[in-house]
N, C-alpha and C positions, 0 to 999 in steps of 0.2 A: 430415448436415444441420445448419446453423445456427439454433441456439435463437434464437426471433422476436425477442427483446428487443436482444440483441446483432447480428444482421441490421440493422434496423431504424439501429440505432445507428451501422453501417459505409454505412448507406445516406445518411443525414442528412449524418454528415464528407464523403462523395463528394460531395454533392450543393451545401455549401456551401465546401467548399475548409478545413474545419475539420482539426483535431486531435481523434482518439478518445483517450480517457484513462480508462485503469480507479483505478479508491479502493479502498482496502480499507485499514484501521488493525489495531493489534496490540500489546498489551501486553508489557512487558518487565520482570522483577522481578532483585535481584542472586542469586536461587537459580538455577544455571547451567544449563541444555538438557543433558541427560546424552544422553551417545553413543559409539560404539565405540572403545576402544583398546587403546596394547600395554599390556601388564603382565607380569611372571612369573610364570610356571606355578604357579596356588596359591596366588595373593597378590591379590587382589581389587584394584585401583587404588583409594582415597580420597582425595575433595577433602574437605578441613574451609571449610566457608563457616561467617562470622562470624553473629550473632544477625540476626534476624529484621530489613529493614529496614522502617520505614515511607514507604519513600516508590516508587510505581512509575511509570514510563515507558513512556508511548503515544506512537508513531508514526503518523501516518495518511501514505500514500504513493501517490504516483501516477506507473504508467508511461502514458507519451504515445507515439503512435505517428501516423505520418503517411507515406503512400509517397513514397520519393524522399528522405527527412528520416534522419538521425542518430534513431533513437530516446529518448527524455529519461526521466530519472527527478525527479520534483520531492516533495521528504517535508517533513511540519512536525511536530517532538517534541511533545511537553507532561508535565510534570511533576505529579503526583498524591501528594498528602498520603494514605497509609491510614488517614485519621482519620472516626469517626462525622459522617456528615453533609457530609462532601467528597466534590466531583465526583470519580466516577474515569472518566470517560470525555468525550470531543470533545463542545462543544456547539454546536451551528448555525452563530453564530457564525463560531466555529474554520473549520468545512468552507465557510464563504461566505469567509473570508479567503484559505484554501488557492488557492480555485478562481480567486478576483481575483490570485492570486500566480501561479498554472500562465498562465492569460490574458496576463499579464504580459509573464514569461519565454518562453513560446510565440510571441508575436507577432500572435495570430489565434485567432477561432472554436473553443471546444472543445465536443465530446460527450462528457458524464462517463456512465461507464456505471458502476452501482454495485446494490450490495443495496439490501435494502428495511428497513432498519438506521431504527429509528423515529425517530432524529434527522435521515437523509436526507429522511425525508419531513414536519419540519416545516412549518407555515405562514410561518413567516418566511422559510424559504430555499424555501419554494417561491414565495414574496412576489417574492423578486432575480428568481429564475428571471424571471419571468414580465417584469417590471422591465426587462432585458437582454437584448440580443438575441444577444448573443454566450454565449451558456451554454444549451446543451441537453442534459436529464438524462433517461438511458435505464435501465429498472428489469431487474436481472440477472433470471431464472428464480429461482424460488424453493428451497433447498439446492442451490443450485451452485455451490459456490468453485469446482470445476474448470475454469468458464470464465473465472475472473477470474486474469490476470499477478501480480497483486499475491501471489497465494498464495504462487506459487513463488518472488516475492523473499523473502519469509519464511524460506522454509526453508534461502535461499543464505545470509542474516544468522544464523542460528541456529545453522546447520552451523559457522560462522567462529566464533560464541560458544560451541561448545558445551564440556563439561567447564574453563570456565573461572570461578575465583571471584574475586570482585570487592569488594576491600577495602572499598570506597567506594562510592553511589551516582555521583560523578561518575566514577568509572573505569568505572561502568555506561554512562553517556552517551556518554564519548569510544571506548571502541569502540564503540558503537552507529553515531556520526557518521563514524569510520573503516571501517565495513562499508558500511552506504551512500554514502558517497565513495568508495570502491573500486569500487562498481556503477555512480555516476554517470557515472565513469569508463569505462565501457568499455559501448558501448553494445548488443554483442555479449549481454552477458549479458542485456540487457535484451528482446535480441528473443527470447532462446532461451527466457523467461519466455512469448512469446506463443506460440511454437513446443509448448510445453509445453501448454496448451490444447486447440491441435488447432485454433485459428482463425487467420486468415487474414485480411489488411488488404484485399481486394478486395473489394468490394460485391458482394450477391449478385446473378445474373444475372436480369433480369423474364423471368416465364415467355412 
């Protein structure tokens, strides 16, 4: 059975010819995703990463989905000072420019299906919402990443970074932009993120 939020959300795109598009963002430090590999019998593999950086990288990302359509992936970075008193997370803003940029690139009508992420539900961007008529926002279930795509592009980008150290913060970025350019690319992996879910681009059926 489809959780009412997400329903709901597949009903709306059918009903106006829109693009469903799920969000979800995700922090990125140069300390590396540890994960399985070879080594010789007895010898623990070690990576030496350099001193602490101060600076981390947030992606927020959205897969778009539309029947009949190439699936899309559209992401915006942003760079974080670990400094007292500095944003470290997207502010409204940010997610109102994202979704004028997916709009964009889309061509047409989106339903952003997302958490309940307390910057999603400012006044100001519930201001635009209301504003424009091409932006409708669907509130996920509450603890359920498993319905949201975006999860599972996480874990495609992680697996590619994983056991890798990174001299530099910008050698943190450009594979970041090489992992999801790689996924852009291929829109395959994008569906198999909805697939991974367990939902489904058909509207549910009226009883």
């Amino acid at each position: 059975m489809e959780e009412g939020g997400v329903a709901e959300g597949k009903s709306l795109a059918a009903a106006h010819g829109a693009w469903i598009v799920f969000e979800d963002e995700s922090g990125f430090s140069m300390t590396p995703p540890r994960a399985r590999t070879w080594g010789r019998r007895g010898h623990t593999p070690v990576i030496r990463v350099r001193g602490r950086s101060r600076r981390r990288t947030s992606v927020a990302a959205l897969c778009c989905y539309k029947p009949g359509v190439e699936s899309r992936l559209i992401h915006r970075p942003r760079n974080h000072l670990l400094l007292k008193g500095a944003r470290k997370s997207f502010s409204w803003q940010d997610y109102r420019d994202l979704l004028v940029r997916a709009h964009i690139q889309l061509g047409g009508p989106i339903v952003v299906v997302w958490d309940n992420l307390n910057t999603h539900l400012a006044a100001g961007l519930k201001q635009y919402e209301a504003e424009h008529d091409w932006i409708t926002t669907v509130r996920l279930p509450p603890y359920a990443p498993d319905l949201n795509p975006v999860e599972t592009l996480w874990s495609l980008v992680r697996r590619a970074m994983a056991n890798t150290a990174f001299d530099t913060p910008d050698g943190l970025d450009r594979t970041l932009r090489r992992e999801l350019r790689r996924i852009q690319l291929r829109p395959h992996l994008i569906d198999g993120c909805l697939t991974a879910t367990g939902l489904t681009l058909a509207p549910p059926t009226p009883p």
